[in-house]
Z-matrix of the N, CA and C atoms (Angstrom, degrees):
N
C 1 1.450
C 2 1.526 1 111.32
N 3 1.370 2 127.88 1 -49.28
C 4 1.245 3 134.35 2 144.11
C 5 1.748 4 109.89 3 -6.90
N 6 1.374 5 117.10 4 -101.45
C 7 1.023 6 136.45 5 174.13
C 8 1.546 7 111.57 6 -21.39
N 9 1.562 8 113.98 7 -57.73
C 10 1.305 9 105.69 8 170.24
C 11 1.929 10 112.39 9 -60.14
N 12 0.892 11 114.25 10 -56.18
C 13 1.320 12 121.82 11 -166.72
C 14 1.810 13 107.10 12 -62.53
N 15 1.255 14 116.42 13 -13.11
C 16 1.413 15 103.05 14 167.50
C 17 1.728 16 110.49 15 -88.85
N 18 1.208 17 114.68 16 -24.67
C 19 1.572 18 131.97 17 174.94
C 20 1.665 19 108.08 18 -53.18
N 21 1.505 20 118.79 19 -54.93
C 22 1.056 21 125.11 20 -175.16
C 23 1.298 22 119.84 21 -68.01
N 24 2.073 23 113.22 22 -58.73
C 25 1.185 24 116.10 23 170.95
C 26 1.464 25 107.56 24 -24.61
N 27 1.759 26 117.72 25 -74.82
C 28 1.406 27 143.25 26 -166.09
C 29 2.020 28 93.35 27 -35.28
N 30 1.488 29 97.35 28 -58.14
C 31 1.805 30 89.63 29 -160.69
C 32 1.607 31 88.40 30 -83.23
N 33 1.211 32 164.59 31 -24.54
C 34 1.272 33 147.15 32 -144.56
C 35 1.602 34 102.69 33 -126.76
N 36 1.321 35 125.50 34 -35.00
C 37 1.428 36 135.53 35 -157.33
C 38 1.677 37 110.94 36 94.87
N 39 1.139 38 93.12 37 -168.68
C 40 1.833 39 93.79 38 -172.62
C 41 1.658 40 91.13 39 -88.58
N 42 1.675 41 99.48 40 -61.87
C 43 1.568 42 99.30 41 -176.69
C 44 1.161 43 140.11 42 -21.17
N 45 1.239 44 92.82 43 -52.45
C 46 1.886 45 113.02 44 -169.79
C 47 1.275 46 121.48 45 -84.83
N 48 1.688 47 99.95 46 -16.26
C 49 1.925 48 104.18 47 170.93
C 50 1.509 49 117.99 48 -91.99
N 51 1.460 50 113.77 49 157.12
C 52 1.448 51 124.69 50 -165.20
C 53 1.394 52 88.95 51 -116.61
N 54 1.286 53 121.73 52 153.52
C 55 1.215 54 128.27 53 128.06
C 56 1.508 55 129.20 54 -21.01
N 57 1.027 56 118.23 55 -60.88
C 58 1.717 57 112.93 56 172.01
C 59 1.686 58 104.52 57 -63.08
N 60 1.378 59 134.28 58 -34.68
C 61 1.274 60 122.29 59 166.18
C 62 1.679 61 110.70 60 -43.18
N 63 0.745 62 110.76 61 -62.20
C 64 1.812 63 133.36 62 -162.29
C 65 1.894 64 86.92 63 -54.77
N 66 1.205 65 112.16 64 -57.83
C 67 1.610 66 126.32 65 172.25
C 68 1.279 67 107.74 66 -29.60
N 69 1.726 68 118.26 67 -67.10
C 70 0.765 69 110.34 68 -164.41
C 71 1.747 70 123.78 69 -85.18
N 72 1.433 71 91.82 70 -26.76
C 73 1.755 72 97.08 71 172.30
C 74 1.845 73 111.70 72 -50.87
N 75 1.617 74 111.93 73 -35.79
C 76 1.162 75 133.06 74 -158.19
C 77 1.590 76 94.36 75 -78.81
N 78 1.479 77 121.83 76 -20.44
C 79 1.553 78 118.43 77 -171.59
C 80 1.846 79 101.01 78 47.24
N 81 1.680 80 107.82 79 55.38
C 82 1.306 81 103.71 80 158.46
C 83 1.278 82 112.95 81 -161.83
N 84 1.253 83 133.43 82 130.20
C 85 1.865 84 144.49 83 -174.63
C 86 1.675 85 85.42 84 -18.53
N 87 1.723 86 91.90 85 142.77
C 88 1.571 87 102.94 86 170.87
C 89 1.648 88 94.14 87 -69.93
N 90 1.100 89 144.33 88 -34.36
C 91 0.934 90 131.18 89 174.99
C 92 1.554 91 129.26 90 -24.81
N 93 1.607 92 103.95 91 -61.49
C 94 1.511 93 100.87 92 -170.64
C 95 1.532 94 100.34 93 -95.00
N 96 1.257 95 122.17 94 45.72
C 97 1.579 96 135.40 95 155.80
C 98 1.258 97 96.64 96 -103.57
N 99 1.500 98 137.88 97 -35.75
C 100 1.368 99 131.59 98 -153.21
C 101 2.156 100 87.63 99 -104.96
N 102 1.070 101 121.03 100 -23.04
C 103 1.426 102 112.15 101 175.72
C 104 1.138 103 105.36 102 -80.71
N 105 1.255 104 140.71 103 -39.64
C 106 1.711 105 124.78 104 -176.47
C 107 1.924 106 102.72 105 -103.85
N 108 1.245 107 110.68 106 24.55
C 109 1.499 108 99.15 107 -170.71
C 110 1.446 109 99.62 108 -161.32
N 111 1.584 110 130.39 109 74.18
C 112 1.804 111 129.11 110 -164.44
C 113 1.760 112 100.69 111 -56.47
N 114 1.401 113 115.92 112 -42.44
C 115 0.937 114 110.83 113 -150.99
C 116 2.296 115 94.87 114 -133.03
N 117 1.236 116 93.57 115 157.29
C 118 1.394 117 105.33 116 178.38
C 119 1.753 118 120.93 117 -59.90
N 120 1.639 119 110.13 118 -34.49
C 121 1.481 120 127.21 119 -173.62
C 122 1.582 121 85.85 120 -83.16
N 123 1.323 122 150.42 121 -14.52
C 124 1.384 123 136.64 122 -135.20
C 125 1.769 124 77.19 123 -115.63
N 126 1.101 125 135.17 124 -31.56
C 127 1.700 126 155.26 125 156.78
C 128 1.531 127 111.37 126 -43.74
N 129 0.963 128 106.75 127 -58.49
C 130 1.685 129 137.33 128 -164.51
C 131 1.645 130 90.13 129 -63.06
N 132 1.683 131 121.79 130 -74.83
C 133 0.866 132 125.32 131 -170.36
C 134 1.609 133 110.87 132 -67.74
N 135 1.101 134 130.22 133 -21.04
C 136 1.430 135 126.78 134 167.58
C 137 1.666 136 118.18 135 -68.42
N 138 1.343 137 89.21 136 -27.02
C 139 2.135 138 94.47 137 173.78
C 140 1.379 139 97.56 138 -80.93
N 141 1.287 140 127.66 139 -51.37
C 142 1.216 141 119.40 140 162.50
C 143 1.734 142 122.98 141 -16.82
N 144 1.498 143 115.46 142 -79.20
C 145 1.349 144 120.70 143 135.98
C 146 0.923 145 111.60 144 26.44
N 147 1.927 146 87.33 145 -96.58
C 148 1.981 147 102.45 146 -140.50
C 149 1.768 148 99.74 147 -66.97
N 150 1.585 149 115.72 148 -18.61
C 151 1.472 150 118.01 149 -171.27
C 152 1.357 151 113.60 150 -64.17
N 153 1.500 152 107.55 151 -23.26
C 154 1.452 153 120.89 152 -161.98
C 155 1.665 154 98.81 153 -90.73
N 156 1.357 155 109.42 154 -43.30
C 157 1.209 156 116.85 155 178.71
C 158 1.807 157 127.89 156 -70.01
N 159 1.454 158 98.89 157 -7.63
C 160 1.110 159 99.21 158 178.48
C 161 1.768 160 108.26 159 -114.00
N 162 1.191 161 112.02 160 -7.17
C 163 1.652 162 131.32 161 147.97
C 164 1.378 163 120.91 162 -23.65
N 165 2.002 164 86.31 163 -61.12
C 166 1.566 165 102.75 164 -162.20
C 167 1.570 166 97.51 165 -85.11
N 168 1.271 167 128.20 166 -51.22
C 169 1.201 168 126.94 167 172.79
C 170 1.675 169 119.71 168 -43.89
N 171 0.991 170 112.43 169 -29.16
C 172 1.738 171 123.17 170 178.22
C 173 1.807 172 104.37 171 -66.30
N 174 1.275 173 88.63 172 -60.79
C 175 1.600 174 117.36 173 -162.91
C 176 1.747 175 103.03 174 -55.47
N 177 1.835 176 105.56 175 -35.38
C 178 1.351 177 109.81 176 -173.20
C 179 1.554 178 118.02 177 -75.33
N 180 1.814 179 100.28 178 -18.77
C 181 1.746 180 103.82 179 -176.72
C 182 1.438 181 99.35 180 -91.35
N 183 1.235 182 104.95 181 -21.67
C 184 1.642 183 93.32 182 172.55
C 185 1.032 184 114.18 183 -73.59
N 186 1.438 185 140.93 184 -24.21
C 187 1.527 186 133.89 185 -167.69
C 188 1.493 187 100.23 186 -81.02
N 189 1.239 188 129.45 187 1.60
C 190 1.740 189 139.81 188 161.55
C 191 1.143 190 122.78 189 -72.56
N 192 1.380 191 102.88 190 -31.39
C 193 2.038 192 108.13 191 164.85
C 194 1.620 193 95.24 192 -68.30
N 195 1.582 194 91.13 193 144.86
C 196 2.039 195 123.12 194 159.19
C 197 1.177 196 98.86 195 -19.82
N 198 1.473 197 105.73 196 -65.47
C 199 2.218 198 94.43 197 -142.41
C 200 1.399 199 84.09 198 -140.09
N 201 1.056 200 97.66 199 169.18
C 202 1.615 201 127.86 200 156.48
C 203 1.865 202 129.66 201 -34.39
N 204 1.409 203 91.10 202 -39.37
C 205 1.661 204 93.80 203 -173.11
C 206 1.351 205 95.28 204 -106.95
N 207 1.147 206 137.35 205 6.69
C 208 1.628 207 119.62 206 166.70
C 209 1.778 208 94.17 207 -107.21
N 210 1.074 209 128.43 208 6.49
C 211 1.220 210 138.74 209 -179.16
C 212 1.256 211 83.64 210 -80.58
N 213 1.127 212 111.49 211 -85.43
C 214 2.207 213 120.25 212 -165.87
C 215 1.244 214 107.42 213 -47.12
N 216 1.484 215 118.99 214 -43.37
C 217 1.607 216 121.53 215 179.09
C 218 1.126 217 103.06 216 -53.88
N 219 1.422 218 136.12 217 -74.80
C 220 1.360 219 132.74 218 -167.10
C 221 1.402 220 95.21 219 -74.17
N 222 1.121 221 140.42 220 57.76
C 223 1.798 222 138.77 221 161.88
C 224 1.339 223 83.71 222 -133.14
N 225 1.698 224 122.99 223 -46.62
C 226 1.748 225 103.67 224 -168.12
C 227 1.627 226 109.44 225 -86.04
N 228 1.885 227 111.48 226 -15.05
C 229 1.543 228 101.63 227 165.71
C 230 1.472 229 131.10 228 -40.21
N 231 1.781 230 85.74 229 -56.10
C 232 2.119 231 114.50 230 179.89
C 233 1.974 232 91.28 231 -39.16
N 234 1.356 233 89.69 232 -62.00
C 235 1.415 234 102.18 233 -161.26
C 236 1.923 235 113.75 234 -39.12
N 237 1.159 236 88.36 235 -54.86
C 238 1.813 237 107.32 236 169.57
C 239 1.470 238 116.71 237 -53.75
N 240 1.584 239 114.75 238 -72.52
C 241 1.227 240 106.90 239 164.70
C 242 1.323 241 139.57 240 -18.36
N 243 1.648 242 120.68 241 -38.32
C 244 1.199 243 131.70 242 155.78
C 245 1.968 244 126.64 243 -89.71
N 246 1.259 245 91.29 244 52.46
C 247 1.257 246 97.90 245 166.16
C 248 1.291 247 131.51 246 -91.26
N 249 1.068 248 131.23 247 -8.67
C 250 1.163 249 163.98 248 133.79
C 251 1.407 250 119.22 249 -28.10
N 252 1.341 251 105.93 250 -60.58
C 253 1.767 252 111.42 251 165.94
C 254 1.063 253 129.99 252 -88.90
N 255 1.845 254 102.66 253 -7.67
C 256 1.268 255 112.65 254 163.65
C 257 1.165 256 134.79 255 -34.04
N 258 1.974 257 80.64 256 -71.91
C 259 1.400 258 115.80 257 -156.38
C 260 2.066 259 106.86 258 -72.49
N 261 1.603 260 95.11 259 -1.29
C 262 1.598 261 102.94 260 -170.32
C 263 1.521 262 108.76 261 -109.53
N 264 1.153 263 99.97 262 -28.04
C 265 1.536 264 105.05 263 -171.25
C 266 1.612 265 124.79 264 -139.63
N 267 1.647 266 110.16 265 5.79
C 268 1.382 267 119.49 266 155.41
C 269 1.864 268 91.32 267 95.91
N 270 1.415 269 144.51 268 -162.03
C 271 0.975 270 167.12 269 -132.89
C 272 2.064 271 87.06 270 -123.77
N 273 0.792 272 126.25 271 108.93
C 274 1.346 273 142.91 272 144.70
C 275 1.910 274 100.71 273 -7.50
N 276 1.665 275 101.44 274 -92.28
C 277 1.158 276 117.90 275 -167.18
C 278 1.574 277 96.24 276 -60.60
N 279 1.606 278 133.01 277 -65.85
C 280 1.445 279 160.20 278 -124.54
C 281 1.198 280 80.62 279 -63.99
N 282 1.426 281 120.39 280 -57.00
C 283 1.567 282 120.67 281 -129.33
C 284 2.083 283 89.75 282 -95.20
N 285 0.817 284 108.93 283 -22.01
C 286 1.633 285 139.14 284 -175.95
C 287 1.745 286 89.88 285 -61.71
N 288 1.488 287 101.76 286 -50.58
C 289 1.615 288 87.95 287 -147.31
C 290 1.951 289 88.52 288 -103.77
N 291 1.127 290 123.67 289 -19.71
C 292 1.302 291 120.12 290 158.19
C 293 1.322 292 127.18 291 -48.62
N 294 1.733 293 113.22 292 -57.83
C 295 1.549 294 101.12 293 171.02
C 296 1.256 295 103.90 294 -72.88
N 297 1.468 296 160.57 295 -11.08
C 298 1.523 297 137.76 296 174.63
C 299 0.983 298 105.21 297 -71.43
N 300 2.224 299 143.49 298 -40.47
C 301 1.249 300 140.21 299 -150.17
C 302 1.904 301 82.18 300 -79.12
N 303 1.272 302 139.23 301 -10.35
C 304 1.126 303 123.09 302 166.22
C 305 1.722 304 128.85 303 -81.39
N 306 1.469 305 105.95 304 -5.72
C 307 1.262 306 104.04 305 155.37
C 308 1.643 307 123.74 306 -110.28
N 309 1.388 308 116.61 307 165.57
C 310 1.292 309 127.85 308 175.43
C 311 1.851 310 124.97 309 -102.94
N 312 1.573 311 96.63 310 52.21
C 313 1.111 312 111.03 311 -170.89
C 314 1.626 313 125.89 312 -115.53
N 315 1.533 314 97.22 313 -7.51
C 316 1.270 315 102.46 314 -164.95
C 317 1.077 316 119.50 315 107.33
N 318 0.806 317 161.95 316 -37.12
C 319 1.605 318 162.77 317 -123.94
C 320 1.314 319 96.52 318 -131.97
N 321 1.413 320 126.30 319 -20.95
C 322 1.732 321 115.73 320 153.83
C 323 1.451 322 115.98 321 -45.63
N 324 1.468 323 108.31 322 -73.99
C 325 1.895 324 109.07 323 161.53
C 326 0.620 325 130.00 324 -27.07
N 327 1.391 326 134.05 325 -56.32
C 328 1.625 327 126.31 326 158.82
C 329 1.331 328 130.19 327 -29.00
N 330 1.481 329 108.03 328 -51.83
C 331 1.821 330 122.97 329 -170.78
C 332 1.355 331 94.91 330 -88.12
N 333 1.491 332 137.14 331 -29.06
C 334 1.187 333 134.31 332 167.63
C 335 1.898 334 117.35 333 -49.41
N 336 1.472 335 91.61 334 -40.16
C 337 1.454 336 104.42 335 177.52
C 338 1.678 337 124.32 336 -59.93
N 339 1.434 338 98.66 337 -28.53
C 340 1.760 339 111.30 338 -169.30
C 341 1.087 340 105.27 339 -98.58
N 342 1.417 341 112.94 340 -26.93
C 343 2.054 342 112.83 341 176.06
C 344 2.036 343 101.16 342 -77.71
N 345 1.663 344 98.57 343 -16.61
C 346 1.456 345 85.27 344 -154.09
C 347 2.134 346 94.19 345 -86.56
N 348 1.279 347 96.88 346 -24.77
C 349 1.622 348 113.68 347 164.24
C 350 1.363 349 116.84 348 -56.07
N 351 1.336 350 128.29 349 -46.54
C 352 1.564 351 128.86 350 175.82
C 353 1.228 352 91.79 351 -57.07
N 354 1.440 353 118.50 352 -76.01
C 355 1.901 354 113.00 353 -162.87
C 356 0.939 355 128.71 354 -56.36
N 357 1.370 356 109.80 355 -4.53
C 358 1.519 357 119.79 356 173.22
C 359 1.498 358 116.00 357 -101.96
N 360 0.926 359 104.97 358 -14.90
C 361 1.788 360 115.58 359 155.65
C 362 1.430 361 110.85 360 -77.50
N 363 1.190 362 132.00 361 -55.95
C 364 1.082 363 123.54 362 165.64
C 365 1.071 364 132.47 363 -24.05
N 366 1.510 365 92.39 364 -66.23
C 367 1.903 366 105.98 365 -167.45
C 368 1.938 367 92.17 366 -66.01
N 369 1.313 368 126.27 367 -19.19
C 370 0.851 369 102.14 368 -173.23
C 371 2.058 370 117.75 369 -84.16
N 372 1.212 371 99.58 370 -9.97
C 373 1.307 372 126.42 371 -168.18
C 374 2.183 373 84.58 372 -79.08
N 375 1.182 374 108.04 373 -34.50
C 376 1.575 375 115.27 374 -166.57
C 377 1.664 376 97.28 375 -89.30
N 378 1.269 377 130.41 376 -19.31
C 379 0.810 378 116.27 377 -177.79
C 380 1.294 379 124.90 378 -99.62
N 381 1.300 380 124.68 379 -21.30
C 382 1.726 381 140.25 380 143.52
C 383 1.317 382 105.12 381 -37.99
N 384 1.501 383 134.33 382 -65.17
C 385 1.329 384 142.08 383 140.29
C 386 1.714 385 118.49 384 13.99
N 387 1.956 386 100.25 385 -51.07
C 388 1.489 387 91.44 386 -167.71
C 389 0.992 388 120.81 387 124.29
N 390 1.486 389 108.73 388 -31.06
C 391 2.016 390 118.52 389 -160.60
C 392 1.414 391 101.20 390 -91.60
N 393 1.389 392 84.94 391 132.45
C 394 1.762 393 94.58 392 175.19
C 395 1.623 394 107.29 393 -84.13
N 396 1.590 395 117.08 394 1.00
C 397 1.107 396 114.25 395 -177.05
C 398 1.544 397 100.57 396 -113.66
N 399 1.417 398 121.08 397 32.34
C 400 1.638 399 102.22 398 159.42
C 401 1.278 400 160.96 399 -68.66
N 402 1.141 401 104.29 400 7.37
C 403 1.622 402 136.12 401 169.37
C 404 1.248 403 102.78 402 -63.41
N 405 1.380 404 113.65 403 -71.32
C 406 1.608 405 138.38 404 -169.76
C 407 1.464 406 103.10 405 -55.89
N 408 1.919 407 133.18 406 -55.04
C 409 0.792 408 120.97 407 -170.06
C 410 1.292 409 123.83 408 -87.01
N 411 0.864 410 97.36 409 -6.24
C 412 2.007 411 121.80 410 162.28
C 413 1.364 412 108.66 411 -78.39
N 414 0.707 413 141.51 412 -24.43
C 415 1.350 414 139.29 413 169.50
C 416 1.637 415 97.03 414 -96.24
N 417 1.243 416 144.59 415 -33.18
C 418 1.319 417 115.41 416 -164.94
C 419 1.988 418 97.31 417 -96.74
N 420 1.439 419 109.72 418 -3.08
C 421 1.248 420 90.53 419 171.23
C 422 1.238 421 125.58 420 -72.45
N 423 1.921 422 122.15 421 -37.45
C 424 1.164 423 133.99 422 -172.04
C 425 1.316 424 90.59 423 -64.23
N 426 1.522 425 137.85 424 -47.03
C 427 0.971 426 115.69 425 -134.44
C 428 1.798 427 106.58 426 -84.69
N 429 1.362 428 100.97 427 -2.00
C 430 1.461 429 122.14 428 -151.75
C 431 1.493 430 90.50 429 -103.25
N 432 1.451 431 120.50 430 -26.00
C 433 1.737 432 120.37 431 -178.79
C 434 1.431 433 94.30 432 -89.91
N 435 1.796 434 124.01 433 -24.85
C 436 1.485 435 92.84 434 -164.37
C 437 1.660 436 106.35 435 -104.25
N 438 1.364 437 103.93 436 5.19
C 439 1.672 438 122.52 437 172.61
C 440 1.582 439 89.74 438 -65.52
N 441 1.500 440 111.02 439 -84.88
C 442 1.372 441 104.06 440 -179.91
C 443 1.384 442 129.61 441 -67.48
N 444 1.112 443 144.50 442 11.22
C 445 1.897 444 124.82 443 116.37
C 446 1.156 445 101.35 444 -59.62
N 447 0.676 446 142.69 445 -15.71
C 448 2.059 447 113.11 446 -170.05
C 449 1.841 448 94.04 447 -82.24
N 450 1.450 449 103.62 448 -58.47
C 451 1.446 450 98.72 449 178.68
C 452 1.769 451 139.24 450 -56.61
N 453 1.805 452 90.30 451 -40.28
C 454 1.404 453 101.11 452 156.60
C 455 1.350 454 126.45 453 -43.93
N 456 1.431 455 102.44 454 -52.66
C 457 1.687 456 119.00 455 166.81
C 458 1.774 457 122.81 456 -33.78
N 459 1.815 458 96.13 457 -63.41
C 460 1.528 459 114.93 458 -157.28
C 461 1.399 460 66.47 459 -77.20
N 462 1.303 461 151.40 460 -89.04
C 463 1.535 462 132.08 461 -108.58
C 464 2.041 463 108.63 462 -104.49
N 465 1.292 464 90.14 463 20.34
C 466 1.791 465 104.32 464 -175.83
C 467 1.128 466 103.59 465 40.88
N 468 1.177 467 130.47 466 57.28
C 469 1.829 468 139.17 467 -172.08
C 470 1.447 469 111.52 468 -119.52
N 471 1.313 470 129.98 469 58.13
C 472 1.319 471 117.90 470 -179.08
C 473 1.662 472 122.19 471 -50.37
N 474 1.324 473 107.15 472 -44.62
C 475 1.394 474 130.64 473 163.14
C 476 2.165 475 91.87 474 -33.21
N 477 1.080 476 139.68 475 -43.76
C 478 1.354 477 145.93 476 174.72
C 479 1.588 478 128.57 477 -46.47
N 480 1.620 479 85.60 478 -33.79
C 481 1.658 480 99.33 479 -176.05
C 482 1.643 481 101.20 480 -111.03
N 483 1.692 482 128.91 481 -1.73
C 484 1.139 483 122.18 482 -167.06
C 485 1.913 484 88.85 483 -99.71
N 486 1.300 485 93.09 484 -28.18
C 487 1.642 486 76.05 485 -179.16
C 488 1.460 487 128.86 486 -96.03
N 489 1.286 488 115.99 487 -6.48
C 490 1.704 489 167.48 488 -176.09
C 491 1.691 490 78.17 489 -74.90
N 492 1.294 491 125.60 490 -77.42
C 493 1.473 492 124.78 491 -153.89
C 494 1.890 493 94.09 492 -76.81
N 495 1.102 494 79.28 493 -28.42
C 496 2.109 495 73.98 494 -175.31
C 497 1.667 496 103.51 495 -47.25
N 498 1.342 497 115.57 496 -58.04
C 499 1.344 498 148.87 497 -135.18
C 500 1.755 499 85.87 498 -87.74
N 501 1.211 500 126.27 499 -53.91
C 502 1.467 501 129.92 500 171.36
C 503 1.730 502 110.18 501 -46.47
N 504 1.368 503 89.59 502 -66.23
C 505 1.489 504 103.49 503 179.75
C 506 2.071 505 117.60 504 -26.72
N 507 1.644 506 80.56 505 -61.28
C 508 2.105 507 106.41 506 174.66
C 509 1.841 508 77.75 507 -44.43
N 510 1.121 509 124.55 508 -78.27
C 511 1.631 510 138.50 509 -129.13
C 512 1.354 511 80.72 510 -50.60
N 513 1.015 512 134.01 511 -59.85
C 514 1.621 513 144.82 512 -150.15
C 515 1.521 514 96.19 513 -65.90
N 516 1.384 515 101.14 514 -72.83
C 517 1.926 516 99.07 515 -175.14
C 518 1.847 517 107.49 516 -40.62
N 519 1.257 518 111.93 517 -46.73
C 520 1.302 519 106.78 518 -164.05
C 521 1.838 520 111.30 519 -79.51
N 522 1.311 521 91.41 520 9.88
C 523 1.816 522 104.00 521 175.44
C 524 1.880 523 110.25 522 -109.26
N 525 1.322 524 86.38 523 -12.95
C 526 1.790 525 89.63 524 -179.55
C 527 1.155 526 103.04 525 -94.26
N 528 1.502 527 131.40 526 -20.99
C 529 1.332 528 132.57 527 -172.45
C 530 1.650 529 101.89 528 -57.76
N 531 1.747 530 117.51 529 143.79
C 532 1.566 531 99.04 530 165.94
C 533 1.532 532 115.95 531 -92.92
């Protein structure tokens, strides 16, 4: 149910989905959405979760690549590969944690927590690297993957994020260089 319910949020928003949506994506009685899930935010924060959980799981096959910069490369490949859902449905997580920082419920903190975990993988991926500036470039990568979903998104341009990730990709090699 999870799984469905991060699918939907992602294509519908949080707002606009019901419980019986989530039901039905889930191919199971709205019922046993309402037994493991009282309330709709109690959902919300479990996609929350699974986003975080699939962070760490991402983050862990990457720590199987050699070095550092084929680490980020294949983080902005993943990233590319989904241009497609980009360009249809905005950033998975991005768009996830944008409409929550519009409520005052909590559940901003949460998604604050999993964006604040990527960049901190990053910077740590930047700091094996060498750079005394990995904070900064950890932060300007996310911010540079979730610039382009947003645009990929607004301008249905997948072609946006394939050349967007090309151009990252260069950025990276020419940051590993000593």
């Amino acid at each position: 149910m999870v799984e469905a319910a991060v699918q939907v949020f992602h294509q519908q928003g949080v707002e606009k989905t019901t419980l019986a949506d989530i039901a039905r994506a889930a191919d199971v009685p709205l019922g046993n959405v309402y037994y493991y899930f009282k309330t709709k935010d109690q959902l919300v924060e479990a996609a929350v979760e699974a986003h975080c959980d699939q962070l760490t799981r991402l983050t862990a096959r990457l720590e199987q690549l050699p070095d550092p910069a084929a680490r980020l490369k294949t983080l902005i490949a993943g990233w590319v590969e989904e241009r497609e859902t980009a360009a249809r449905f905005g950033c998975p997580f991005g768009t996830l944690a944008t409409e929550l920082d519009k409520r005052d419920d909590g559940l901003d903190l949460a998604a604050a927590q999993v964006m604040r975990a990527l960049i901190d993988w990053v910077e740590g991926q930047f700091t094996e690297l060498g750079r005394p500036d990995a904070h900064a470039l950890a932060i300007e990568l996310v911010a540079a993957y979730q610039g382009m979903s947003v645009l990929t998104n607004t301008l249905r341009d997948p072609g946006l994020m394939a050349a967007q990730g090309e151009r990252l990709q260069a950025w990276v090699d020419g940051l590993a260089r000593p």
